[in-house]
Residue frames as a rotation matrix with the C-alpha (Angstrom) as fourth column:
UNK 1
-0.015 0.800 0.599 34.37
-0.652 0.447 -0.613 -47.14
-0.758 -0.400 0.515 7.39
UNK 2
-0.601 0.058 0.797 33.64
0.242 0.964 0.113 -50.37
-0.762 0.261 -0.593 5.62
UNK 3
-0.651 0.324 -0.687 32.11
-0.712 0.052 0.700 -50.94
0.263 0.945 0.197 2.54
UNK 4
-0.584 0.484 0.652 28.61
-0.336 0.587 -0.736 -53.07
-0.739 -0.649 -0.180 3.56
UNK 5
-0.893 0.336 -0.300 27.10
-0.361 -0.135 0.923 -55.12
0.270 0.932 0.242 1.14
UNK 6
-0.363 0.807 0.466 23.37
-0.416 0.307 -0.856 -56.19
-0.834 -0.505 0.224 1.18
UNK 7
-0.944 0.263 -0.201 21.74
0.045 0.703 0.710 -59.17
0.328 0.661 -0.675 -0.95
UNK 8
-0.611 0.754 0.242 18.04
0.297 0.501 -0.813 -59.22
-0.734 -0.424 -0.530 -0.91
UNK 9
-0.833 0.507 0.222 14.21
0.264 0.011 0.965 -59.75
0.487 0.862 -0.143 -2.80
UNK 10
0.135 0.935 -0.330 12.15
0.945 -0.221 -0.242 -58.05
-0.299 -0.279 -0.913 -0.34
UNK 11
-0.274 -0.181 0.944 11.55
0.541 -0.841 -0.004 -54.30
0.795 0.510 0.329 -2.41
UNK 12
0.865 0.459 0.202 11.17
0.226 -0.718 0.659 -52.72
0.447 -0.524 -0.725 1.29
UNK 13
0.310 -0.917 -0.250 15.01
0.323 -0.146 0.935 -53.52
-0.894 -0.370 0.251 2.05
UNK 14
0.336 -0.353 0.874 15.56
0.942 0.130 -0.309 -52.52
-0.005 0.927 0.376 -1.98
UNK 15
-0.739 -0.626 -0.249 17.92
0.529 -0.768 0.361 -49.24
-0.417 0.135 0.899 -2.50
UNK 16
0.097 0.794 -0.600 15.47
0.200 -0.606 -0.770 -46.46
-0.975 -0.046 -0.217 -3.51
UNK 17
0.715 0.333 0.615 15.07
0.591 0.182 -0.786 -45.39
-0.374 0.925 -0.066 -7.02
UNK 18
0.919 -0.154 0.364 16.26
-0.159 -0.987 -0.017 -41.83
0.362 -0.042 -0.931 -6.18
UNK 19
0.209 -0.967 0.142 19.93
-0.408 0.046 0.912 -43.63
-0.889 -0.249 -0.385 -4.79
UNK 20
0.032 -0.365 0.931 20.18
0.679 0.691 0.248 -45.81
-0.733 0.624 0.270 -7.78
UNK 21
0.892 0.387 0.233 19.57
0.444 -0.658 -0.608 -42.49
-0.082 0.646 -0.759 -9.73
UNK 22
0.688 -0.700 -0.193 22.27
-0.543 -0.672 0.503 -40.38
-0.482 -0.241 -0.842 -7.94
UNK 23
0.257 -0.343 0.904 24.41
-0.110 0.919 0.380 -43.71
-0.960 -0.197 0.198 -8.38
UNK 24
0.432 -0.067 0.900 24.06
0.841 0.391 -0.374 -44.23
-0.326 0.918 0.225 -12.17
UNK 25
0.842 -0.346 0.413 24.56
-0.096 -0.851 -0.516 -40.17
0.530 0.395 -0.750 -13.24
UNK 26
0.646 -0.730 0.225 27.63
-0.728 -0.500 0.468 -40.23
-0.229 -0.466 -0.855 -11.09
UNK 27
0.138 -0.384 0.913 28.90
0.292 0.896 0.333 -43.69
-0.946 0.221 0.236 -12.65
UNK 28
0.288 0.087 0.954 27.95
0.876 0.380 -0.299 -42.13
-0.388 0.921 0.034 -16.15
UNK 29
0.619 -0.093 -0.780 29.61
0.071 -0.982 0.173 -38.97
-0.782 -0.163 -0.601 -16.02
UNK 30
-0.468 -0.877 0.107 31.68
0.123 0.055 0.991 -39.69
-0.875 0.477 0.082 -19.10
UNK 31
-0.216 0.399 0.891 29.01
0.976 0.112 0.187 -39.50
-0.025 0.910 -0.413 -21.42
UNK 32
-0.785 -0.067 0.616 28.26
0.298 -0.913 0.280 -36.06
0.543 0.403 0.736 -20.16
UNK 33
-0.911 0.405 0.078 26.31
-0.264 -0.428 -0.864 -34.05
-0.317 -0.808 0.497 -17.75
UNK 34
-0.296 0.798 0.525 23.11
-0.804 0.089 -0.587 -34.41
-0.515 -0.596 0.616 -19.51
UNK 35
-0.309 -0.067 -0.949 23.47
-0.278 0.960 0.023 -38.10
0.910 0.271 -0.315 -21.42
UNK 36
-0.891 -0.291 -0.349 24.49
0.218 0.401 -0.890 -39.07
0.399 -0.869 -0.293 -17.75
UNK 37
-0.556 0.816 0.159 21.03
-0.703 -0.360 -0.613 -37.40
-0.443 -0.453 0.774 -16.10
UNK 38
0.070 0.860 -0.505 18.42
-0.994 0.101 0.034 -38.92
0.080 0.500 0.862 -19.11
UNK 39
-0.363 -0.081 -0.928 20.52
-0.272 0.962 0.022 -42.39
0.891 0.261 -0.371 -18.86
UNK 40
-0.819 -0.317 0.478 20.08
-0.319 -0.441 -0.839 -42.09
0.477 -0.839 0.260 -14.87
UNK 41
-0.637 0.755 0.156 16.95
-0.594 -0.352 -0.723 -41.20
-0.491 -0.553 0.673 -14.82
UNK 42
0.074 0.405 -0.911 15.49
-0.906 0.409 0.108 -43.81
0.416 0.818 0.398 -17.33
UNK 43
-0.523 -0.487 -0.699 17.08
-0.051 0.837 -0.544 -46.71
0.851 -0.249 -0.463 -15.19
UNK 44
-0.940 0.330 0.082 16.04
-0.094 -0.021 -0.995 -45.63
-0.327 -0.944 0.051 -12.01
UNK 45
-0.059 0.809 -0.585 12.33
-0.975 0.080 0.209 -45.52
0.216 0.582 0.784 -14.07
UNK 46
0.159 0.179 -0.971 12.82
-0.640 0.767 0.036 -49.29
0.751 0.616 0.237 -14.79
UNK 47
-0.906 -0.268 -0.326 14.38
0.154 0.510 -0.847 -50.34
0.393 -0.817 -0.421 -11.55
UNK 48
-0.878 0.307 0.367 11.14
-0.466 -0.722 -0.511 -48.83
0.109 -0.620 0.777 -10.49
UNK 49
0.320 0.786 -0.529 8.88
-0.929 0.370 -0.013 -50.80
0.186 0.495 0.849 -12.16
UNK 50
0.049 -0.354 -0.934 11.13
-0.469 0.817 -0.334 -54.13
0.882 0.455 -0.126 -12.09
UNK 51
-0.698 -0.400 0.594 11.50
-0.544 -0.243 -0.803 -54.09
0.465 -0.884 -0.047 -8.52
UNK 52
-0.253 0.833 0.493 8.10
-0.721 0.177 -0.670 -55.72
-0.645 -0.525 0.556 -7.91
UNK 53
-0.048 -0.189 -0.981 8.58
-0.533 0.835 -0.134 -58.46
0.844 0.517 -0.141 -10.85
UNK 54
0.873 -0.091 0.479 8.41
-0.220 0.803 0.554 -62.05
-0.435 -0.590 0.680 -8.94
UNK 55
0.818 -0.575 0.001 12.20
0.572 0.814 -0.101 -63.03
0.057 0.083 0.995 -8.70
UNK 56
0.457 -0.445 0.770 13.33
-0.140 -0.891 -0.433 -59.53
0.879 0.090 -0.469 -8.57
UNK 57
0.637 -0.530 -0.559 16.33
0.634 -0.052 0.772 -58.92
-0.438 -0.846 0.303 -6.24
UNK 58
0.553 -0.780 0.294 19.52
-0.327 -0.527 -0.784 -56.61
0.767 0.337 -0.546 -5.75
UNK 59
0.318 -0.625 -0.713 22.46
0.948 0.185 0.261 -56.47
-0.031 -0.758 0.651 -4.59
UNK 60
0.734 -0.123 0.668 23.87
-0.219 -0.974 0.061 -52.83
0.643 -0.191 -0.742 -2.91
UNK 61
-0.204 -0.865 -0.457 26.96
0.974 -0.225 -0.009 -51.78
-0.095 -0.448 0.889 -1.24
UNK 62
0.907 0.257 0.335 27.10
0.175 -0.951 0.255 -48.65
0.384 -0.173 -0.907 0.95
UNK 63
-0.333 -0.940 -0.078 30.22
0.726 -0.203 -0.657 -46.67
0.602 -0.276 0.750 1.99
UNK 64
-0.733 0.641 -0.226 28.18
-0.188 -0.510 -0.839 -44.80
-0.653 -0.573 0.494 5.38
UNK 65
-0.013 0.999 0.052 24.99
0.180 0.053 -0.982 -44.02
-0.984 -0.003 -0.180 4.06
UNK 66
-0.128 -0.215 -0.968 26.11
-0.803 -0.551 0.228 -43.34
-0.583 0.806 -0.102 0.31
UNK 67
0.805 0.189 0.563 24.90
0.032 0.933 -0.359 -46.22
-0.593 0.307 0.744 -2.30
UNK 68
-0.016 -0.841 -0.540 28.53
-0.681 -0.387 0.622 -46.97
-0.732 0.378 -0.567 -3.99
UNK 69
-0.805 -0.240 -0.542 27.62
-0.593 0.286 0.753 -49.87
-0.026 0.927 -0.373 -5.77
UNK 70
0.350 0.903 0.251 24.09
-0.510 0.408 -0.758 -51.72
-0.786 0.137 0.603 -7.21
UNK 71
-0.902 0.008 -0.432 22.78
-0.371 0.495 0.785 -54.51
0.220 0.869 -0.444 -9.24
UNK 72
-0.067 0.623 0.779 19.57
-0.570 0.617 -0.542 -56.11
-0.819 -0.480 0.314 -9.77
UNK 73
-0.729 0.300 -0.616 17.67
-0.557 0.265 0.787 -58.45
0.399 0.916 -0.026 -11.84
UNK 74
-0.394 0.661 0.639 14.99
-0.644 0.298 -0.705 -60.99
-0.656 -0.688 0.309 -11.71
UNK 75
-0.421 0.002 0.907 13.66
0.202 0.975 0.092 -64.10
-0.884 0.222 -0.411 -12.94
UNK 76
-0.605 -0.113 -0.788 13.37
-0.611 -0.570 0.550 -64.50
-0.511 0.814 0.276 -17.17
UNK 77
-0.388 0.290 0.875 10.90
0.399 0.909 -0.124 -66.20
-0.831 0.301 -0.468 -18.93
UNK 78
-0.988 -0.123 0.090 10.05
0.138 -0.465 0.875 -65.47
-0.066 0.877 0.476 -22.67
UNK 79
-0.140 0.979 0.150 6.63
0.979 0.115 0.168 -66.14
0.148 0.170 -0.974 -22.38
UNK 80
0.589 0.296 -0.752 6.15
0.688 -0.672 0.274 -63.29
-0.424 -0.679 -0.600 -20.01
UNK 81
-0.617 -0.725 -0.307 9.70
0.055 -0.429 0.902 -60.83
-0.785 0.539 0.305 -21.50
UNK 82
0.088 0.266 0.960 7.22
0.996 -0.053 -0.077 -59.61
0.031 0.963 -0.269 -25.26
UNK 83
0.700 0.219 -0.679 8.57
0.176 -0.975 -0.134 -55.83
-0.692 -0.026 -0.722 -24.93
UNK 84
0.909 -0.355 -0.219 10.29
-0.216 0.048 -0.975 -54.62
0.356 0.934 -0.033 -27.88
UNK 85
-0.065 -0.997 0.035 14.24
-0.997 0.066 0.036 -55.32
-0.039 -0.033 -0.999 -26.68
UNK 86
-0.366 -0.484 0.795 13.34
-0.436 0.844 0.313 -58.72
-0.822 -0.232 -0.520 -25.42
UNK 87
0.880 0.452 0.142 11.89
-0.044 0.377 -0.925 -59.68
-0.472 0.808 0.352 -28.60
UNK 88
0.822 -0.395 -0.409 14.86
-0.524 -0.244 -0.816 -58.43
0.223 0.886 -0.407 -30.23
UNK 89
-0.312 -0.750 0.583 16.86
-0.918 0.397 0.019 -60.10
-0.246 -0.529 -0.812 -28.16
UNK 90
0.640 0.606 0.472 14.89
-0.026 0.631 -0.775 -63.49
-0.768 0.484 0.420 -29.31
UNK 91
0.887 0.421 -0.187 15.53
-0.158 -0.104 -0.982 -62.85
-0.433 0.901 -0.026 -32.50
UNK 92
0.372 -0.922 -0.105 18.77
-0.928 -0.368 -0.055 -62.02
0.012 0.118 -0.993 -32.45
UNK 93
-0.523 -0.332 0.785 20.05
-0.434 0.896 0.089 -65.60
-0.733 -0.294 -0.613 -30.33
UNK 94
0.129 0.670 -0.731 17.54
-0.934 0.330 0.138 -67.33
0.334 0.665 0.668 -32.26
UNK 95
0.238 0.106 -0.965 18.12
0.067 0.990 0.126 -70.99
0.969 -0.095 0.229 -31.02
UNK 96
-0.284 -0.738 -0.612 19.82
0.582 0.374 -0.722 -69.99
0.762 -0.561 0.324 -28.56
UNK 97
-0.132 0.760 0.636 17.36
-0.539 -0.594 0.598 -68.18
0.832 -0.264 0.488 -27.18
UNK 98
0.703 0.384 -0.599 16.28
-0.021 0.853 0.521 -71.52
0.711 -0.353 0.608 -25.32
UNK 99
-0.120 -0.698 -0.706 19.14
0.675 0.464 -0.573 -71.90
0.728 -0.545 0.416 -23.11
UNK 100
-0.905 0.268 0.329 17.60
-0.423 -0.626 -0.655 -68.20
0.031 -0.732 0.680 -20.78
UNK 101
0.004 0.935 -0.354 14.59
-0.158 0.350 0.923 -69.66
0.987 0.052 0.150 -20.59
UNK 102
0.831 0.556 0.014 13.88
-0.095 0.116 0.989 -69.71
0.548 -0.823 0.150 -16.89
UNK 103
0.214 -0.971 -0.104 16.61
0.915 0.237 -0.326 -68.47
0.341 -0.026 0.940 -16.05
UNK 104
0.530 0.115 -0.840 17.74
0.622 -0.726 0.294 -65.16
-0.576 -0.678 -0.456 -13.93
UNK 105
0.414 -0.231 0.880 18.52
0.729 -0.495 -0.473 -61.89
0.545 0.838 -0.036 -15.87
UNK 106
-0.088 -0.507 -0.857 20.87
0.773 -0.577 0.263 -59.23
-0.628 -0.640 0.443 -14.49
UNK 107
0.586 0.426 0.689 19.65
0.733 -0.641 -0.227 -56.29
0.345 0.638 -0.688 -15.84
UNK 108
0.586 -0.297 0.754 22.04
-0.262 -0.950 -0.171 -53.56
0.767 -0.097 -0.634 -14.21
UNK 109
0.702 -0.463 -0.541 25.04
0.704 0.341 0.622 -53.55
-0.104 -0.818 0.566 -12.54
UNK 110
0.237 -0.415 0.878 27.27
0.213 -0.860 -0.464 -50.22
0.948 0.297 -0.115 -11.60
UNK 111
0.498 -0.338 -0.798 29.63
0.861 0.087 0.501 -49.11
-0.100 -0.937 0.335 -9.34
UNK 112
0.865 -0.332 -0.375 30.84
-0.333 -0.941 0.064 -45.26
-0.374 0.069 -0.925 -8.06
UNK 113
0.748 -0.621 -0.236 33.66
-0.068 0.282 -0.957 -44.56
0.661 0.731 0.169 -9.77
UNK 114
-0.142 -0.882 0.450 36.27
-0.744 -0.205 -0.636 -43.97
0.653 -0.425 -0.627 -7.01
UNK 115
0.267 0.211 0.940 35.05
-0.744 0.665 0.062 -47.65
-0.612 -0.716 0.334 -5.62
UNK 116
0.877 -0.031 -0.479 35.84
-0.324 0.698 -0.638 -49.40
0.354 0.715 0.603 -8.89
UNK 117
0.113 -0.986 -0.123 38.71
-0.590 0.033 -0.807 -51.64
0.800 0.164 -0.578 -9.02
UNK 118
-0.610 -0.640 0.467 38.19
-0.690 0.140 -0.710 -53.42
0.390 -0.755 -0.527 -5.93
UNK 119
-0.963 0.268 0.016 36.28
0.238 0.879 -0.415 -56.24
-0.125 -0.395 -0.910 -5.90
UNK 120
-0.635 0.749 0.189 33.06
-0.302 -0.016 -0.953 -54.92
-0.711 -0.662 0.236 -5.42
UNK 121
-0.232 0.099 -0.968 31.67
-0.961 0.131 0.243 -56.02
0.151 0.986 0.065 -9.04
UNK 122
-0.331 -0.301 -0.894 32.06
-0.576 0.815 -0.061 -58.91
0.747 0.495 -0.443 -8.69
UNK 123
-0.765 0.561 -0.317 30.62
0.603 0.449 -0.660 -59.73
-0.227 -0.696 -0.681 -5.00
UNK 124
-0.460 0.839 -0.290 27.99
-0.599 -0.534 -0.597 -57.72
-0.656 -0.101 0.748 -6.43
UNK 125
0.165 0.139 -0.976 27.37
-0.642 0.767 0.001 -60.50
0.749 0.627 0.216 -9.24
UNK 126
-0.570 -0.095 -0.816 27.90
-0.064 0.995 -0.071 -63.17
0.819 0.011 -0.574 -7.02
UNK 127
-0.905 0.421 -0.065 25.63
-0.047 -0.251 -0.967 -62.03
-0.423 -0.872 0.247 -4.59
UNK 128
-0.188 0.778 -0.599 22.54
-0.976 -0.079 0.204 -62.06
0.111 0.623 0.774 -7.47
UNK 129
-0.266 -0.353 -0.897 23.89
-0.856 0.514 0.052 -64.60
0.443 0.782 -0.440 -8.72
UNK 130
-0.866 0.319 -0.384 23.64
0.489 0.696 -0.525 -67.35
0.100 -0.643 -0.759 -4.93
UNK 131
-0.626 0.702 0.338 20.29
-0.462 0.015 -0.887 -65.57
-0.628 -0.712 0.315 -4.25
UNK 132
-0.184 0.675 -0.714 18.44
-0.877 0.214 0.429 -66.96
0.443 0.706 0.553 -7.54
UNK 133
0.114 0.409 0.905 16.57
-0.495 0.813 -0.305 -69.87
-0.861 -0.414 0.295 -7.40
UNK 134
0.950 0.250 -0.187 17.32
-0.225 0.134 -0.965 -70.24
-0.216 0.959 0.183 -11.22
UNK 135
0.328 -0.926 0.186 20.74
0.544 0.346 0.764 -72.12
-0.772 -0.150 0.617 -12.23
UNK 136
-0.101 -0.553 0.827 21.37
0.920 -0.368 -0.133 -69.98
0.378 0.748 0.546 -15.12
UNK 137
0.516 0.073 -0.854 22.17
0.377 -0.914 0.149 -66.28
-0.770 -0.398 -0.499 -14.29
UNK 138
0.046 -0.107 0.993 22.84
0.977 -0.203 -0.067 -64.27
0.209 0.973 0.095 -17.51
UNK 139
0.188 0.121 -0.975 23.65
0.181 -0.980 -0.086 -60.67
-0.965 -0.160 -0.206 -18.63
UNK 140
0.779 -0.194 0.596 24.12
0.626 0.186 -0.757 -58.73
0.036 0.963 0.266 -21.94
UNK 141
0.379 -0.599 -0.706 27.60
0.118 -0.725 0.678 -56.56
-0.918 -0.340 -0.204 -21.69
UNK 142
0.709 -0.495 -0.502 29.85
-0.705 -0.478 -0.525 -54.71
0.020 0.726 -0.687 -24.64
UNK 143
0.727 -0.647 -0.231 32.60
0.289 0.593 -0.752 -56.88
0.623 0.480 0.618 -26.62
UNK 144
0.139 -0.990 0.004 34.97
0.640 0.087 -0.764 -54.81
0.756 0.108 0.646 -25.14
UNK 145
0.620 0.662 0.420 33.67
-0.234 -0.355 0.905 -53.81
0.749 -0.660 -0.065 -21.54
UNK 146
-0.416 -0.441 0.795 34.74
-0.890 0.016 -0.456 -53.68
0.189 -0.897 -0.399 -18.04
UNK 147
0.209 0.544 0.813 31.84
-0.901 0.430 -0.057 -55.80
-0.380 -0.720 0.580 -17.22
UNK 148
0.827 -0.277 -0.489 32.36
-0.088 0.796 -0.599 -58.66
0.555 0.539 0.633 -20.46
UNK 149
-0.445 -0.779 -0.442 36.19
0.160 0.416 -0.895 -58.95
0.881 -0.469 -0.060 -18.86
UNK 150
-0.464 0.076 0.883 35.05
-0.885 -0.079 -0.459 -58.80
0.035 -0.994 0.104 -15.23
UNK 151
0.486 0.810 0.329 32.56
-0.811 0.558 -0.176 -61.96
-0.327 -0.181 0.928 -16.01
UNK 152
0.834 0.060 -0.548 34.77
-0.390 0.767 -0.509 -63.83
0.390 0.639 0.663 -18.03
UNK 153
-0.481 -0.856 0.190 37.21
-0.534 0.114 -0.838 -63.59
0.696 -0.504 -0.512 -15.33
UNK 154
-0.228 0.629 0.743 34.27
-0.865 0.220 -0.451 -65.07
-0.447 -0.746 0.494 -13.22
UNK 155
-1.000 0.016 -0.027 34.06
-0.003 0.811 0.586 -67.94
0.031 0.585 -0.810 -15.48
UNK 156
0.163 0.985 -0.058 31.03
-0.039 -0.052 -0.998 -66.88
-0.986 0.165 0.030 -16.91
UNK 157
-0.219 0.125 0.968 30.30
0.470 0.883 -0.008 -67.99
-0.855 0.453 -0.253 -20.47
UNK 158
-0.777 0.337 -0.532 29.41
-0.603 -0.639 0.478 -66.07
-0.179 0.692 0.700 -24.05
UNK 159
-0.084 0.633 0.770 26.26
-0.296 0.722 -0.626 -67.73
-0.951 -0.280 0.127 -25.25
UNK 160
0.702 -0.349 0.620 27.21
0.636 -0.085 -0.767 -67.22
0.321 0.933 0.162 -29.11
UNK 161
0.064 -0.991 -0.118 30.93
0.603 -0.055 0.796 -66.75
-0.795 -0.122 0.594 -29.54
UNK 162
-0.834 -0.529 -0.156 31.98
0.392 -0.767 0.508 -63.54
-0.388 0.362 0.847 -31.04
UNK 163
0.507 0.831 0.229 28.30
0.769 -0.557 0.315 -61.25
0.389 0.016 -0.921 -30.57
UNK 164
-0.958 -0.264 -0.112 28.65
0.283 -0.935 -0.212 -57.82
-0.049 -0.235 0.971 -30.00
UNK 165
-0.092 -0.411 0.907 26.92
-0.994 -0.020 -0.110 -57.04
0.063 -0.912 -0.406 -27.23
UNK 166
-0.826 -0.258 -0.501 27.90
-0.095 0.940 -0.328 -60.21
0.556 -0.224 -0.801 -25.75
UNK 167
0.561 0.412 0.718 25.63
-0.809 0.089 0.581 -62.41
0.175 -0.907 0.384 -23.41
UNK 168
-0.414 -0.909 -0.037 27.46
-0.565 0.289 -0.773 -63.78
0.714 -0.299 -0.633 -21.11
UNK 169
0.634 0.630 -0.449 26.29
-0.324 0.743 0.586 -66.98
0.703 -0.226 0.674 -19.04
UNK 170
-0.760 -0.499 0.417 26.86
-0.648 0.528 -0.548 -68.73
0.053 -0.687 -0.725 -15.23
UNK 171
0.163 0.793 -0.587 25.81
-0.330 0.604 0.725 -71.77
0.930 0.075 0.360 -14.78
């Protein structure tokens, strides 16, 4: 059976918390049985909550009824973003801060392992990515990540050359 993907920002067609759970601990099984659970189960938390943000969307790919790969995110504005990360995050860019300003934030993106490798990354990002309404679409990935090289093969941008973690910019 196909691999089916689904783009959307209505949270009654959104993937459940409890798949995006199962999803993440089985994606993060390298850190260890229970790393993989607390990281899991902390995300799914936030997806919970974020889900109902204005601007919030995912994208999901099922293989039958099984969620093999997710992303969401949803529209950024600093005003509104004053919880301790995005502050630090502020800080950090400092000027460059200005350039996410209204601008769409991918906050999570993760595919099963035995699905990697094949595209689906990446029409999961570009599936966020056409539903914004916001021309910038941003994330923050590791120097030396799957996801950093998956984006910058997408000709997506660093916003400050040589950060660690990177953010990484489409206009």
């Amino acid at each position: 059976m196909p691999v089916s993907h689904r783009v959307t920002d209505d949270p009654e067609q959104m993937p459940s918390p409890i798949d995006v759970e199962r999803l993440l601990s089985a994606a993060s099984r390298r850190l260890g049985a229970s790393e993989a659970a607390t990281l899991a189960q902390a995300s799914a938390r936030m997806y919970s909550w974020a889900r109902a943000i204005p601007g919030a969307a995912t994208a999901s790919a099922t293989d039958g009824s099984e969620l093999v790969g997710f992303g969401y995110g949803y529209s950024w504005d600093w005003t509104s973003m004053t919880d301790p990360w995005s502050t630090r995050l502020r800080d950090r860019l400092a000027g460059a801060a200005g350039a996410l300003d209204n601008s769409f934030s991918v906050v999570l993106l993760v595919v099963a392992p035995d699905h990697r490798r094949a595209g689906l990354g990446a029409a999961l990002l570009r599936g966020l990515a056409a539903q914004a309404d916001e021309t910038v679409t941003w994330l923050q990935a590791g120097a030396d990540s799957d996801l950093n090289t998956l984006c910058r093969a997408l000709g997506w941008e660093p916003l400050i050359p040589d950060d660690d973690p990177v953010v990484l910019v489409a206009r």
